[in-house]
DOFI-600677 format. One line per field, with one value per residue: x, y, z of N, C-alpha, C, O in turn; residue in three letters. Coordinates in pm, 1 decimal. Layout:
DOFI-600677
n_X	c(X,...)
n_Y	c(Y,...)
n_Z	c(Z,...)
ca_X	c(X,...)
ca_Y	c(Y,...)
ca_Z	c(Z,...)
c_X	c(X,...)
c_Y	c(Y,...)
c_Z	c(Z,...)
o_X	c(X,...)
o_Y	c(Y,...)
o_Z	c(Z,...)
code	c(ALA,...)
***
This chain:
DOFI-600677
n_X	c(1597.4,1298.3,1124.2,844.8,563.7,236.7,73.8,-278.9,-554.4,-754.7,-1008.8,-1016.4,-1128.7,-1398.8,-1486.4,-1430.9,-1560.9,-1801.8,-1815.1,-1829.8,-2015.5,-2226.3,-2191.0,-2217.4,-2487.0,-2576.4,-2539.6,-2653.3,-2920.6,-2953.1,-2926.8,-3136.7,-3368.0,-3303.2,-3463.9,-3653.8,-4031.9,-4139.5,-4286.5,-4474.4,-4605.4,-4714.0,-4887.6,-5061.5,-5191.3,-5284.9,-5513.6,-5681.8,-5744.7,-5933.9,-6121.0,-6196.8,-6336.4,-6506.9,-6729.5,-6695.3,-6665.8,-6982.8,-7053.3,-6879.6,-6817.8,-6625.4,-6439.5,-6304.7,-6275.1,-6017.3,-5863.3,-5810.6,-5725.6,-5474.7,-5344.2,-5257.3,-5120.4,-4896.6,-4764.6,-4710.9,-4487.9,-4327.0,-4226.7,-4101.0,-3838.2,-3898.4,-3921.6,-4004.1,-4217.3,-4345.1,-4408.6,-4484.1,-4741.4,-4854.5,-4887.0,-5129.3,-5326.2,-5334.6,-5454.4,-5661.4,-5842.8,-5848.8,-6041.7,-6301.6,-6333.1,-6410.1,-6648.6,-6787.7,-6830.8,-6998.7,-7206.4,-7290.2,-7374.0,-7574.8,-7753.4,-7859.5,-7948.7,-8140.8,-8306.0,-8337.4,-8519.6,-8704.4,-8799.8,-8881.9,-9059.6,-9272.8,-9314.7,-9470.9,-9713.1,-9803.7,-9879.6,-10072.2,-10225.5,-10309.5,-10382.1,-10647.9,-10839.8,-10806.2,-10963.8,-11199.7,-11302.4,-11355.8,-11611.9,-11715.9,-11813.6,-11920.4,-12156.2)
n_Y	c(2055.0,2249.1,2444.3,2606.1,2837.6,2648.8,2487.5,2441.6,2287.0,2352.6,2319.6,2301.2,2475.1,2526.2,2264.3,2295.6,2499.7,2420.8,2216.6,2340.6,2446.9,2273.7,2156.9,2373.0,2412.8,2184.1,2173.3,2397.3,2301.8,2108.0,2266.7,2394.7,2173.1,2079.7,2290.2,2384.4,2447.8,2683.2,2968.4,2813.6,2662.3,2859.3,2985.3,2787.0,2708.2,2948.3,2966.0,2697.2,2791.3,2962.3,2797.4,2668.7,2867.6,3017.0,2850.1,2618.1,2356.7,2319.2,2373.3,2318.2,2081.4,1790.3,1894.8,2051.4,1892.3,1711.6,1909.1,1965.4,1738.7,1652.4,1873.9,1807.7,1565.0,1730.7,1857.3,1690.0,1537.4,1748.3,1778.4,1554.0,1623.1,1570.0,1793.2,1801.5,1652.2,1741.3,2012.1,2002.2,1818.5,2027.7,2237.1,2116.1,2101.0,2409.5,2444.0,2291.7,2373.5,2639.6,2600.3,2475.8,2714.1,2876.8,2742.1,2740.5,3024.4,3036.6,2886.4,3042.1,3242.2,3186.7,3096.4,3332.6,3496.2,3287.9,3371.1,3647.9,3621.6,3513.9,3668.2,3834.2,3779.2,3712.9,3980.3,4036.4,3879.6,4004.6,4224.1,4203.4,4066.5,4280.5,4466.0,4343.0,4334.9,4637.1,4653.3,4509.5,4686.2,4877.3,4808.5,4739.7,5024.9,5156.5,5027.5)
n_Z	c(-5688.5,-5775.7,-5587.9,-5623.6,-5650.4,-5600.3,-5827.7,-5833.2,-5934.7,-6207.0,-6149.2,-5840.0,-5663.5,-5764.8,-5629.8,-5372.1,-5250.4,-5330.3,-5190.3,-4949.5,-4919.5,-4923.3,-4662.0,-4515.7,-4538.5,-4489.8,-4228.6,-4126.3,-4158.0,-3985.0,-3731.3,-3715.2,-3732.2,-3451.7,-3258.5,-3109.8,-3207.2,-3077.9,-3176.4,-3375.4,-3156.8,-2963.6,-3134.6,-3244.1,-3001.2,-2954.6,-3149.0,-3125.5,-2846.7,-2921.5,-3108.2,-2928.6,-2723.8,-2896.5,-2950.5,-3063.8,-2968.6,-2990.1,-3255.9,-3443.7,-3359.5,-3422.9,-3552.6,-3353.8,-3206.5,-3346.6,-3353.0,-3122.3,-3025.7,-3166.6,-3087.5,-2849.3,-2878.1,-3036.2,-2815.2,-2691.8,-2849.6,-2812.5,-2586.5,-2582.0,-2676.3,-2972.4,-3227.8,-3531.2,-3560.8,-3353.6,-3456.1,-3686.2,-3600.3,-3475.0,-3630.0,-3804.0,-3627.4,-3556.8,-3829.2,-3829.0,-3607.0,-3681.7,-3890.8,-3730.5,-3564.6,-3792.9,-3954.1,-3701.2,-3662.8,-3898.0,-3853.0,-3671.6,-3775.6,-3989.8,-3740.1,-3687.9,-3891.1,-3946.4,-3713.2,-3746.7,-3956.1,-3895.8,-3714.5,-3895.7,-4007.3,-3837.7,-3765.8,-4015.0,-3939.7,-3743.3,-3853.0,-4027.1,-3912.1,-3751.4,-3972.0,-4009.4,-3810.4,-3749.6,-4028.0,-3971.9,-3757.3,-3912.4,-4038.3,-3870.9,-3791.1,-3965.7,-4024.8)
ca_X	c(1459.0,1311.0,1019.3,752.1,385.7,190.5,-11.5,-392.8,-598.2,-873.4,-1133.8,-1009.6,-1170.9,-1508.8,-1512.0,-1363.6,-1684.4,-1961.8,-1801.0,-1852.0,-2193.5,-2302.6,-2143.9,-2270.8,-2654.2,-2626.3,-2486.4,-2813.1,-3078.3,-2931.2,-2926.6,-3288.2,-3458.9,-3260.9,-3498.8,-3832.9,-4095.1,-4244.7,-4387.8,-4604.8,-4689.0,-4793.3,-4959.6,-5136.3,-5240.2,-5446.1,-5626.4,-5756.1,-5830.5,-6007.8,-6200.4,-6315.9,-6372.8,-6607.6,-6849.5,-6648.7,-6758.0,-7109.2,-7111.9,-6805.7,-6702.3,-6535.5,-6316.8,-6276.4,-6195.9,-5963.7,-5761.6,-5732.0,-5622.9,-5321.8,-5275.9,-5220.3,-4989.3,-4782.4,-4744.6,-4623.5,-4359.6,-4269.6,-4128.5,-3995.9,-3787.2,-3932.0,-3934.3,-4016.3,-4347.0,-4433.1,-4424.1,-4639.7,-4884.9,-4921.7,-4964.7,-5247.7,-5409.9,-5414.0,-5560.5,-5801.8,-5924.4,-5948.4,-6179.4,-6382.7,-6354.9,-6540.7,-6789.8,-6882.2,-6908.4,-7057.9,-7323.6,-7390.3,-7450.5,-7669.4,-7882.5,-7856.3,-8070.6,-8286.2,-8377.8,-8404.7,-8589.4,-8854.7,-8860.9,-8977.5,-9219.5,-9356.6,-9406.3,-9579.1,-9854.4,-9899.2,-9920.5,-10201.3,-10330.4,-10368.0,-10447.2,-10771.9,-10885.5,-10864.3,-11090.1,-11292.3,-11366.8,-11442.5,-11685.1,-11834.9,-11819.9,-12033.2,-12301.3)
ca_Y	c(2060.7,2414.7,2446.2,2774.3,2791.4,2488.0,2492.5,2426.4,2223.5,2430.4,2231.7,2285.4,2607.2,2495.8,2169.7,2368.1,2594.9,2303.0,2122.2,2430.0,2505.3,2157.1,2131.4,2480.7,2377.6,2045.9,2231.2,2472.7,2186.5,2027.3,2327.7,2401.7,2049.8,2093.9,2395.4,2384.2,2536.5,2745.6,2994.6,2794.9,2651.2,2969.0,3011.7,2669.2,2696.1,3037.5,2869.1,2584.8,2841.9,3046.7,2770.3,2621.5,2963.3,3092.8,2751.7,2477.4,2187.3,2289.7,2365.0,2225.0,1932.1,1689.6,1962.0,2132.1,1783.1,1671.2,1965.1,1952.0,1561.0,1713.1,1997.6,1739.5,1514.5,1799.4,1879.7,1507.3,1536.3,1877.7,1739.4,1433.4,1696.3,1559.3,1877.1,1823.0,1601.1,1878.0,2102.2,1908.1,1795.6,2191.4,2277.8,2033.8,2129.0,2483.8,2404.4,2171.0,2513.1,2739.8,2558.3,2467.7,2833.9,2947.4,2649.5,2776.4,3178.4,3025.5,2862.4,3133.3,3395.1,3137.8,3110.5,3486.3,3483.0,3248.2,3454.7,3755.4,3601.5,3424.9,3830.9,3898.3,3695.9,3725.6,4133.5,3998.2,3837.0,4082.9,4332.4,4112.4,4064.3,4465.7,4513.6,4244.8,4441.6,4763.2,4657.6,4464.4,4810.7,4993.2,4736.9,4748.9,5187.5,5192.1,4973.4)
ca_Z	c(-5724.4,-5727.3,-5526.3,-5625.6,-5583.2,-5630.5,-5908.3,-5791.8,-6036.3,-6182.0,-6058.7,-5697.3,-5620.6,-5753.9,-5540.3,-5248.5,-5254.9,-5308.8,-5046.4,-4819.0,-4908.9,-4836.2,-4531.3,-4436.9,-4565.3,-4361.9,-4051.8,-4074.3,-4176.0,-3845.3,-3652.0,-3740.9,-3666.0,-3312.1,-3233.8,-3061.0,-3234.5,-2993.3,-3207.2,-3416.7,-3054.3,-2942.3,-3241.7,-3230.6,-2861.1,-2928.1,-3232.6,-3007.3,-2751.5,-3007.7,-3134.0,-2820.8,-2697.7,-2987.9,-2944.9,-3158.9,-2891.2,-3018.8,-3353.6,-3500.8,-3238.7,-3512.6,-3593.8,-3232.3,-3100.7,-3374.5,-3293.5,-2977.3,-2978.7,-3223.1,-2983.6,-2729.7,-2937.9,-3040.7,-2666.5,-2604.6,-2909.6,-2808.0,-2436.0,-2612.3,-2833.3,-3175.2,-3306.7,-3624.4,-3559.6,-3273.7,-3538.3,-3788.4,-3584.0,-3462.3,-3754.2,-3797.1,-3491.4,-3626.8,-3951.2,-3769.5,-3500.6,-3753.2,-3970.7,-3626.5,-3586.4,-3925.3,-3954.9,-3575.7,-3710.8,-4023.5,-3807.9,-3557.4,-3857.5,-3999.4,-3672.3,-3631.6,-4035.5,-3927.8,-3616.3,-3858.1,-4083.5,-3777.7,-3706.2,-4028.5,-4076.1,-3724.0,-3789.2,-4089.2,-3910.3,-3680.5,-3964.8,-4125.5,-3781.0,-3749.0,-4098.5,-4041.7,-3720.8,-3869.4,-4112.7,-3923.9,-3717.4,-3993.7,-4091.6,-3778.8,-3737.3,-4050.1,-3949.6)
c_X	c(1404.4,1150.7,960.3,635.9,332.1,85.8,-147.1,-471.6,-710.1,-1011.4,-1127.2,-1102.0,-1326.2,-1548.0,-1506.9,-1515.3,-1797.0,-1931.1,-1876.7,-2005.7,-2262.4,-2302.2,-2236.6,-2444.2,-2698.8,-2623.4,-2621.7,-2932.3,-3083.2,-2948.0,-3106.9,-3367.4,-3410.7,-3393.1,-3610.7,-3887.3,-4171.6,-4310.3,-4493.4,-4655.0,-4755.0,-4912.2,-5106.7,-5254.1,-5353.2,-5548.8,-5716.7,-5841.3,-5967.7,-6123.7,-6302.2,-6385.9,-6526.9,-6703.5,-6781.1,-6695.4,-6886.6,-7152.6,-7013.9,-6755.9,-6611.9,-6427.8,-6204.3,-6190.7,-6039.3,-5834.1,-5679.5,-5665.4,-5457.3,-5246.6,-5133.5,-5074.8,-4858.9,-4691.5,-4656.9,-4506.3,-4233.9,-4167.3,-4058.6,-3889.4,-3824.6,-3976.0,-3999.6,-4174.0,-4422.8,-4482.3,-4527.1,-4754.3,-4935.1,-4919.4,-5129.9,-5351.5,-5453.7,-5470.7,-5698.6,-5949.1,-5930.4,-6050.7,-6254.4,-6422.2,-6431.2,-6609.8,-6861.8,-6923.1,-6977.4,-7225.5,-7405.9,-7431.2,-7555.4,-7795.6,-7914.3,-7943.1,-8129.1,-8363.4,-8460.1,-8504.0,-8745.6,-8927.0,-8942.0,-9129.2,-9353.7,-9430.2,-9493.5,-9713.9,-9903.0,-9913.9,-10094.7,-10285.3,-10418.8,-10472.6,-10632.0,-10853.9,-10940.2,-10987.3,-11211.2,-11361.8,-11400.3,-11598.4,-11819.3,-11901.5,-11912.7,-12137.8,-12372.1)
c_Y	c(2196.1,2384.8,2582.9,2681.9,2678.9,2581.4,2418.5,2373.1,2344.1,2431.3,2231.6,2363.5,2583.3,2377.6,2209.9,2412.3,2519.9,2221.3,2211.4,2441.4,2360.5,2146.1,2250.7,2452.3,2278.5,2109.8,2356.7,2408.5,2143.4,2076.2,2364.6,2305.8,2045.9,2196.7,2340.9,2484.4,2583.7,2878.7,2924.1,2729.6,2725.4,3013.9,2905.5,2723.0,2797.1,3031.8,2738.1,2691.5,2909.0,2932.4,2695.5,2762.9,3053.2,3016.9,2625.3,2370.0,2211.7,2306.3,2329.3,2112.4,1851.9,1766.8,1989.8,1969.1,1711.5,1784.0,2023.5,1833.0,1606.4,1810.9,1890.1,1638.2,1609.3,1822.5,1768.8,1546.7,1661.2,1826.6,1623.7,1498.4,1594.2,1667.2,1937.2,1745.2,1694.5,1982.8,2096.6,1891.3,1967.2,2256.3,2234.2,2061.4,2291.3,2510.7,2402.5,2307.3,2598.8,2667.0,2547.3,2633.9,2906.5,2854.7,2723.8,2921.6,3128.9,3003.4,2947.5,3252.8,3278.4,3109.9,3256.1,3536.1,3460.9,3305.0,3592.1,3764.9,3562.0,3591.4,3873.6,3891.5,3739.8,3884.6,4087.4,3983.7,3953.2,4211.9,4318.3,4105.2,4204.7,4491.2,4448.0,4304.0,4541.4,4755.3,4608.0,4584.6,4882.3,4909.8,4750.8,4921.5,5177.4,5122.2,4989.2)
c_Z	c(-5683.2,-5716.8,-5556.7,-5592.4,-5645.1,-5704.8,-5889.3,-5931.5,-6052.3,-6164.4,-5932.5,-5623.8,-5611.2,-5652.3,-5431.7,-5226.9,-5236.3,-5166.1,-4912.2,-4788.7,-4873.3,-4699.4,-4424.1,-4458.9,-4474.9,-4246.0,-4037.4,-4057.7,-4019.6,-3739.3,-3602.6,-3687.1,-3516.6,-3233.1,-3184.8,-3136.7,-3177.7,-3071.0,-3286.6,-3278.0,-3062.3,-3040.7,-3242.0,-3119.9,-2851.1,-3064.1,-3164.6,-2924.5,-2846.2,-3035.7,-3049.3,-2751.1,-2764.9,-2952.8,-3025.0,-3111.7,-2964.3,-3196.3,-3470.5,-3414.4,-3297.9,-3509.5,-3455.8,-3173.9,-3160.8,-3325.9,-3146.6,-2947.2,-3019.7,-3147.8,-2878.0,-2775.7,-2997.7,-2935.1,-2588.8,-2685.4,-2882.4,-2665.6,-2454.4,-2691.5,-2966.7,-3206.7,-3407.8,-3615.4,-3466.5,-3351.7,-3640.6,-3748.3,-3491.0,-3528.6,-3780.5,-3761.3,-3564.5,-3688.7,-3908.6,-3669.0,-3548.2,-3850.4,-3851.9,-3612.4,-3729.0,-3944.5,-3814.3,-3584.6,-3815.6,-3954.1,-3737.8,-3680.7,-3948.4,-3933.4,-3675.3,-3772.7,-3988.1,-3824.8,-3661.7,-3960.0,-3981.4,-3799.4,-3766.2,-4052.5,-3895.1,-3732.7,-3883.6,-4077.2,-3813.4,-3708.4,-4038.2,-4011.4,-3719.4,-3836.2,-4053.4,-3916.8,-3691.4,-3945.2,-4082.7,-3831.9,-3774.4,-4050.3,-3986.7,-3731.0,-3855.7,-4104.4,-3879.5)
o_X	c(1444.8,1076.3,1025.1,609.0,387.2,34.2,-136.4,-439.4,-751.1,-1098.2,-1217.8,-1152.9,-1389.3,-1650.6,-1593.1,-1585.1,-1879.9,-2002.4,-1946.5,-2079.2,-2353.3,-2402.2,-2293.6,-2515.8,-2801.6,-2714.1,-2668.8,-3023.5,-3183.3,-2977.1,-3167.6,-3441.3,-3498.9,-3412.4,-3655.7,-3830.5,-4288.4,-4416.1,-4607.6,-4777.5,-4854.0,-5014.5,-5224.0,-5367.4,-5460.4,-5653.8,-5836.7,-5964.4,-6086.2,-6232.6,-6420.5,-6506.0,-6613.4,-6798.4,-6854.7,-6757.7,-6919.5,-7255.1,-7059.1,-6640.6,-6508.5,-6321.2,-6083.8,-6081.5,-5955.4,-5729.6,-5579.2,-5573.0,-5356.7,-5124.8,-5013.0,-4963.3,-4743.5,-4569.2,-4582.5,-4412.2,-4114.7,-4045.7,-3972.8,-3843.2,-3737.4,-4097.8,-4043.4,-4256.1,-4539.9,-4586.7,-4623.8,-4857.1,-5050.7,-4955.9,-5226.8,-5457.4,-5564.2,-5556.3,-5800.1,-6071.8,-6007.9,-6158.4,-6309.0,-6533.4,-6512.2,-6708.0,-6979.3,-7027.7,-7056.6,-7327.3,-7528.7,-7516.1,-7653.8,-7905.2,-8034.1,-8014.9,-8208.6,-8485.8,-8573.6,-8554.1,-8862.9,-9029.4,-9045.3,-9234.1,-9469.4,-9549.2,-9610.8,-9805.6,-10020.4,-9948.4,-10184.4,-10404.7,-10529.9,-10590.3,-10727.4,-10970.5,-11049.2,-11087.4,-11315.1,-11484.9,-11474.9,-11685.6,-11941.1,-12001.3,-12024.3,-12198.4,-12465.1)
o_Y	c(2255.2,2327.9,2679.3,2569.2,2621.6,2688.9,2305.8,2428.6,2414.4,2518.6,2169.9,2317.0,2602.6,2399.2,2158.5,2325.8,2540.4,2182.4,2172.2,2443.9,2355.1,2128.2,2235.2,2486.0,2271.4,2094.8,2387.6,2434.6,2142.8,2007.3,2359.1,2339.3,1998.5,2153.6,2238.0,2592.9,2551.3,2904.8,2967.6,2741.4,2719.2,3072.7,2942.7,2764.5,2784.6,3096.0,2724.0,2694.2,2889.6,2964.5,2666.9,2751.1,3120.1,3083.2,2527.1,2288.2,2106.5,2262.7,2312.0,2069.7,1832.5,1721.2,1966.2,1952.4,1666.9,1746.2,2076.9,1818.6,1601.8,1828.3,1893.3,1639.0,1566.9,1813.8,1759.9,1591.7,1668.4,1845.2,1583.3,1428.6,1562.6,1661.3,2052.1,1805.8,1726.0,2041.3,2168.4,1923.0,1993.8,2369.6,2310.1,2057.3,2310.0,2595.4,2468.1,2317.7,2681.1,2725.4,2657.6,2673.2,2998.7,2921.9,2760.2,2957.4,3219.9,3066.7,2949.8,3339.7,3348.8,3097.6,3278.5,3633.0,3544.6,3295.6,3633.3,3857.8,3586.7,3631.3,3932.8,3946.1,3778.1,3911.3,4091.5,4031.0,3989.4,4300.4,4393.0,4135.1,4223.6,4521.7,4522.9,4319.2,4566.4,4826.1,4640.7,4580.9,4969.7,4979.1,4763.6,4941.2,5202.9,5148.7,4909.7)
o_Z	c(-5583.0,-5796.6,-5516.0,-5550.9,-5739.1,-5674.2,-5937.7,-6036.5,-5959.9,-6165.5,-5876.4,-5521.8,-5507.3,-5587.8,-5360.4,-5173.8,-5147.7,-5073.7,-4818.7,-4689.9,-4790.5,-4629.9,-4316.1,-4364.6,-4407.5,-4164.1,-3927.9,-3979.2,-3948.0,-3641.5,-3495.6,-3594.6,-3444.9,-3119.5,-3235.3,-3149.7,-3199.0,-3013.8,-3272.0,-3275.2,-3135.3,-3005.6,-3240.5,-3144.3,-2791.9,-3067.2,-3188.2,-2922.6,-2818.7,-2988.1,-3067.5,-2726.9,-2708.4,-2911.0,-3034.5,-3179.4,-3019.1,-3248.8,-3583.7,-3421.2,-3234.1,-3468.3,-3446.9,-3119.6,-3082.6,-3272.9,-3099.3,-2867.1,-2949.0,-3143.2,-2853.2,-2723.6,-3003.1,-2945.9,-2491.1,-2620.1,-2912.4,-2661.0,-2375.9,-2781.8,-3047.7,-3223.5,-3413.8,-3684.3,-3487.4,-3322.7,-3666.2,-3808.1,-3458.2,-3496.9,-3775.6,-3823.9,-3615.5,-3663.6,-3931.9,-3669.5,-3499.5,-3862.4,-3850.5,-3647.6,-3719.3,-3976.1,-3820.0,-3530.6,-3840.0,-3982.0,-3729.1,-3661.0,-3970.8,-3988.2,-3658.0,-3748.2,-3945.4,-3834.3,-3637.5,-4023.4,-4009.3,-3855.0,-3735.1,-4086.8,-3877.2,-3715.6,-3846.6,-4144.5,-3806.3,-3630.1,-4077.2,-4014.6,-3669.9,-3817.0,-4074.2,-3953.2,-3639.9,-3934.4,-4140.1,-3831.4,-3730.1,-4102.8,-3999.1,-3661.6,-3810.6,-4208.3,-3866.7)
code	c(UNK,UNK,UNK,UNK,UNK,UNK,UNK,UNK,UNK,UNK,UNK,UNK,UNK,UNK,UNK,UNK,UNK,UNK,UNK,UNK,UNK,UNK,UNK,UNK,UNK,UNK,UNK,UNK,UNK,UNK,UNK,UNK,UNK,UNK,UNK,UNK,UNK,UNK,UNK,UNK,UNK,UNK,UNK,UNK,UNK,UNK,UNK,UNK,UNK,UNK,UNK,UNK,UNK,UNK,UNK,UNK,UNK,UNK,UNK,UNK,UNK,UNK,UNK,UNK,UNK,UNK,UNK,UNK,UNK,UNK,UNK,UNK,UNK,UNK,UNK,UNK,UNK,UNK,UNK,UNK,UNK,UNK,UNK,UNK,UNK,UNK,UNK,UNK,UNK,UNK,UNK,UNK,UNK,UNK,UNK,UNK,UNK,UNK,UNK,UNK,UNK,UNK,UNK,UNK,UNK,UNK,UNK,UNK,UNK,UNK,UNK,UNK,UNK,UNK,UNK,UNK,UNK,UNK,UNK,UNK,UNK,UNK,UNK,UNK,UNK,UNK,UNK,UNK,UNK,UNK,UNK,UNK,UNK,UNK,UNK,UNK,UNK,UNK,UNK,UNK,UNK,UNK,UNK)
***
């Protein structure tokens, strides 16, 4: 019996290859969810600070508080390694403290108008209050 090279189906090569790349796709997916996500922590943690920092307790609180509860539950899943829910819900949390964060600049440049605007009006009167003075002294100089 005369033995040469083995003849390889030509379907081997392609299966050979998918096999790999699965194997190698699973073996990264797996490697990946293993990981702590400490930068979007980090990331998270100075969005919270940021939005309690700016005023969020006072002029977004719903928001400021929801993301800090998520802060806090990320923080739990993060030392339980769940990974992937640490990750989610700090995400969340950041979402949650930047919106708290621009509703709370939205509001303070809204009081910071209406202060401008009080201004306005207040020179107003005591434009009108001049003006009526004025004239009331000339009223009285040429009498």
């Amino acid at each position: 019996m005369k033995t040469g090279p083995s003849r390889a189906s030509p379907f081997s090569a392609p299966r050979t290859l998918l096999a790999s790349l699965v194997l190698g796709g699973s073996l990264l997916l797996a490697g990946c969810a293993g990981n702590p996500p400490t930068e979007q922590m980090a990331v998270t943690q100075s969005a919270v600070d940021e939005a309690v920092n700016s005023g969020g307790n006072q002029y977004a609180p719903i928001e400021t508080k929801s993301a800090q509860d998520k802060w806090t539950q990320a923080q739990t899943a993060l030392s339980n390694e769940k990974y992937d829910d640490a990750k989610r819900l700090a995400e969340q949390a950041e979402w949650d403290a930047r919106l708290a964060t621009r509703k709370t600049q939205a509001a303070k440049a809204e009081a910071a108008l209406k202060d401008a605007k009080d201004s306005i009006q207040q020179l107003r009167e005591e434009g009108q209050i001049n003006l009526q003075l004025q004239q009331n002294l000339q009223k009285k100089v040429q009498q």
